[in-house]
MIDRENKOL-393378 format. One record per residue (C-alpha): residue in one letter; x, z, y; residue number from 1. Coordinates in nm, 4 decimals. Layout:
REM MIDRENKOL-393378
{res->A&u->X&w->Z&v->Y&n->NUM}
...
This chain:
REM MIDRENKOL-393378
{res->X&u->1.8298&w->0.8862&v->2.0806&n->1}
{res->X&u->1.4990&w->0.7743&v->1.9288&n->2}
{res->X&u->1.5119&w->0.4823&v->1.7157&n->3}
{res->X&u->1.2731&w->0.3146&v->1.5121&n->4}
{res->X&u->1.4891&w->0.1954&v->1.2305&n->5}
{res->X&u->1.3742&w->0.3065&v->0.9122&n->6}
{res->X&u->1.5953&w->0.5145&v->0.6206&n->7}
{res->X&u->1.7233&w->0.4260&v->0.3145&n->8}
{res->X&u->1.3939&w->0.6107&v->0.1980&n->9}
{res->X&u->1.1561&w->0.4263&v->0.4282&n->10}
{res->X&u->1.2947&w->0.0787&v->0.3345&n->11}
{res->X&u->1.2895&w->0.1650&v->-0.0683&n->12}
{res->X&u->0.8996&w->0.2636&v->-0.0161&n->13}
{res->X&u->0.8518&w->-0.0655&v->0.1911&n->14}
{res->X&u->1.0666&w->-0.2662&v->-0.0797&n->15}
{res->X&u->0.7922&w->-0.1129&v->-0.3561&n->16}
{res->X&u->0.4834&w->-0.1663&v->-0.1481&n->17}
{res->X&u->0.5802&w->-0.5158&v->-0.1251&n->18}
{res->X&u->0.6231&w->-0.5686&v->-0.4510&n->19}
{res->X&u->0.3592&w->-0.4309&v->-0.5307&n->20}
{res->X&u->0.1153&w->-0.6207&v->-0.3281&n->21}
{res->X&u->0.2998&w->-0.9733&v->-0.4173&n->22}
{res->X&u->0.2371&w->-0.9143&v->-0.7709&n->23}
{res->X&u->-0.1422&w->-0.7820&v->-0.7318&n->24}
{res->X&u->-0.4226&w->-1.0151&v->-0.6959&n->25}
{res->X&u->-0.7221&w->-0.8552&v->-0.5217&n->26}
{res->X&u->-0.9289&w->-1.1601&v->-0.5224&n->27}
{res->X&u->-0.8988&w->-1.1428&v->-0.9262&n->28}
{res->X&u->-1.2801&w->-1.0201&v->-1.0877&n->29}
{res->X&u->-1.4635&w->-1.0063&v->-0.7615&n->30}
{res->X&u->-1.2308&w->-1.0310&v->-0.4801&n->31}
{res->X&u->-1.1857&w->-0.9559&v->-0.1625&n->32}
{res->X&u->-1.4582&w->-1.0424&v->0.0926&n->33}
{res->X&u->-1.7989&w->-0.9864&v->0.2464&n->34}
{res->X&u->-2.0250&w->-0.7418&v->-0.0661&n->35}
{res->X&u->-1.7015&w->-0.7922&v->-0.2692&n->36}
{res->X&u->-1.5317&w->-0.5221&v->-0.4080&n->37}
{res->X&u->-1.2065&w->-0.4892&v->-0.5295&n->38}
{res->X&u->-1.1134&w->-0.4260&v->-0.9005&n->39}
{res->X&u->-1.1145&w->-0.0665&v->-1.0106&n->40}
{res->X&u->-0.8131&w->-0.1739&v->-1.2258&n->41}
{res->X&u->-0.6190&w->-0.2572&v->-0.8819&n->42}
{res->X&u->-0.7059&w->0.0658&v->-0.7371&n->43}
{res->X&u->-0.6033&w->0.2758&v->-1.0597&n->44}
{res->X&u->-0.2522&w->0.1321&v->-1.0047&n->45}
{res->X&u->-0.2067&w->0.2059&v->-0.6416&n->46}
{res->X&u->-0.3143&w->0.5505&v->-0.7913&n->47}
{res->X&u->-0.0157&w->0.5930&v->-1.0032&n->48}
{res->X&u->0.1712&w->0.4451&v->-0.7958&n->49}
{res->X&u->0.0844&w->0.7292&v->-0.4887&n->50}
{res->X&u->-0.0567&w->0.4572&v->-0.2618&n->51}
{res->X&u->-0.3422&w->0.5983&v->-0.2438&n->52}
{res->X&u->-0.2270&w->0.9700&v->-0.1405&n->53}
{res->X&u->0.0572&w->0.8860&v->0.0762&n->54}
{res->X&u->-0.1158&w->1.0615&v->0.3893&n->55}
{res->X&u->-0.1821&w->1.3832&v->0.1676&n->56}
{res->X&u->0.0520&w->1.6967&v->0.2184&n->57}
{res->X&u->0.2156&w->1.7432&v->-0.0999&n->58}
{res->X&u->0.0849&w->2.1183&v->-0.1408&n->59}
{res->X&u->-0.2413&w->1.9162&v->-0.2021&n->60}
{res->X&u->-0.0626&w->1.6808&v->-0.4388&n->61}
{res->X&u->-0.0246&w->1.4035&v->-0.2315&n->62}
{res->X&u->0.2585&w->1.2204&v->-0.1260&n->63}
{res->X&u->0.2950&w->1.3918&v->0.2404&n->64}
{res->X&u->0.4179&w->1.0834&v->0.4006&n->65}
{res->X&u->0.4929&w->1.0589&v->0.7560&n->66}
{res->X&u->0.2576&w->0.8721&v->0.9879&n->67}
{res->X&u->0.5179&w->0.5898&v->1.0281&n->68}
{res->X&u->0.5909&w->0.5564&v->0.6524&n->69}
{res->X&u->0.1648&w->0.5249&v->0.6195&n->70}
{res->X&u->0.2502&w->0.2993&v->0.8646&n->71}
{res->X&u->0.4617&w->0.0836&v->0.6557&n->72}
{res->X&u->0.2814&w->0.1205&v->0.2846&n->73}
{res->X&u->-0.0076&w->0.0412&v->0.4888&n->74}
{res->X&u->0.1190&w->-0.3345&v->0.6501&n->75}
{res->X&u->0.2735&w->-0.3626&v->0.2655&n->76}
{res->X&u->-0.0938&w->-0.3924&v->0.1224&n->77}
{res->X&u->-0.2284&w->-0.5313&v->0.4485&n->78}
{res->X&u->-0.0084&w->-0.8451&v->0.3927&n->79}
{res->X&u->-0.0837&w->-0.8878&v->0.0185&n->80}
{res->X&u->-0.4685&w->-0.8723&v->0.0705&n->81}
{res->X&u->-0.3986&w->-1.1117&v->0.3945&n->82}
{res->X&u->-0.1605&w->-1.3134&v->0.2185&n->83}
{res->X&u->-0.4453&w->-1.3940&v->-0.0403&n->84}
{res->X&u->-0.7390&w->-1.4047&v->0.1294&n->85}
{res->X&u->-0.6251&w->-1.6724&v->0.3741&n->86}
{res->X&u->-0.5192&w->-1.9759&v->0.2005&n->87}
């Protein structure tokens, strides 16, 4: 049966996205927006995190996620950048 539940795995890497992107401000030292850019400093820590490799295969020392658990880190840092931008 196919089923689009996710793991115990998929829901811990949505659980850290999300806090991730609650605590983050991207609108901090330049923000987000038309000819804005976003602070190196933010993208460093996604870095570390693996947020930024998720889509690599892991023989190329990424994270090798699958498309759907993109998917979700993806609508994690969507909703932070959304949740700030709009006010």
């Amino acid at each position: 049966m196919l089923g689009f539940d996710p793991t115990p795995e998929q829901e811990a890497l949505r659980e850290m996205v999300h806090k991730f992107a609650a605590q983050r401000d991207p609108a901090a030292g330049g923000g987000v927006g038309p000819g804005r850019c976003l602070p190196l400093e933010l993208f460093r820590k996604a870095f570390d995190l693996g947020l930024m490799t998720g889509f690599i295969p892991e023989s190329y020392g990424g994270q090798g996620l699958t498309m759907f658990e993109t998917c979700i880190l993806e609508e994690e840092i969507s909703w932070g950048a959304r949740r700030r931008h709009v006010r």
